[in-house]
N, C-alpha and C positions, 0 to 999 in steps of 0.2 A: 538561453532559453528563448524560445517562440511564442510570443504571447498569443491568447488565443480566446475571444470573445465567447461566453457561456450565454443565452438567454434564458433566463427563468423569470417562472410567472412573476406576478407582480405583489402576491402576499405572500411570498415566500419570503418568512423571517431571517435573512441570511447572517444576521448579526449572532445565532445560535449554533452555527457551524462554521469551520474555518472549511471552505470551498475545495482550496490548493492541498491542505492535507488529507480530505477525506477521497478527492480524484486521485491525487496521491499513493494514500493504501489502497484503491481498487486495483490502478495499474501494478503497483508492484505485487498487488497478491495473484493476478491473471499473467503475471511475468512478461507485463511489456516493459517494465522499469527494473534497473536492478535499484537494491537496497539507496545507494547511494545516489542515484538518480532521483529516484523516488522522493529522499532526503534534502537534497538539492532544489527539488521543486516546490517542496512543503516548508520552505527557507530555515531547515531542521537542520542540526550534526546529524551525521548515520547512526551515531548511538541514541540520541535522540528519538531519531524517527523508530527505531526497532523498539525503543521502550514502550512506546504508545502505539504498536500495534496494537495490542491485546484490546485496546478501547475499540478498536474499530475492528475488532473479531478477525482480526486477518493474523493467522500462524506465520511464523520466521522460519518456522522447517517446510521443506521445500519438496519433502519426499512424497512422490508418487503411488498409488498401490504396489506399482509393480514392482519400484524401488525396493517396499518393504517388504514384497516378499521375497524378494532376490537374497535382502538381511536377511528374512529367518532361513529358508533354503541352504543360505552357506554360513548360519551361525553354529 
């Protein structure tokens, strides 16, 4: 991994979020990271990190609108 310098303000209470996870579930909910990247970066197992999405409002399903209409169409 590429480390990589964040600046934030200076009364940003950072001891109340873990930083690496939460940049973490944003990448991989915008799919620049797959699961296990994501994972790997948030120093999490992949089963790990997918348990605790739901905290960080980010879904594990992947499917698109169009996806799901393509499913009803040929259900």
């Amino acid at each position: 991994m590429s480390p990589y310098i964040l600046n934030l303000p200076d009364n940003f209470d950072h001891k109340t979020l873990d930083i690496n996870l939460y940049v973490a579930s944003k990448l991989y909910e915008d799919a620049f990271l797959s699961a296990g990247q994501a994972a790997e970066m948030a120093g999490l197992s992949k089963k790990a990190f997918i348990e605790i999405m739901g905290k960080y409002g980010v879904s594990i399903f992947s499917l698109s609108i169009d996806d799901v209409s393509n499913d009803v169409e040929n259900a």
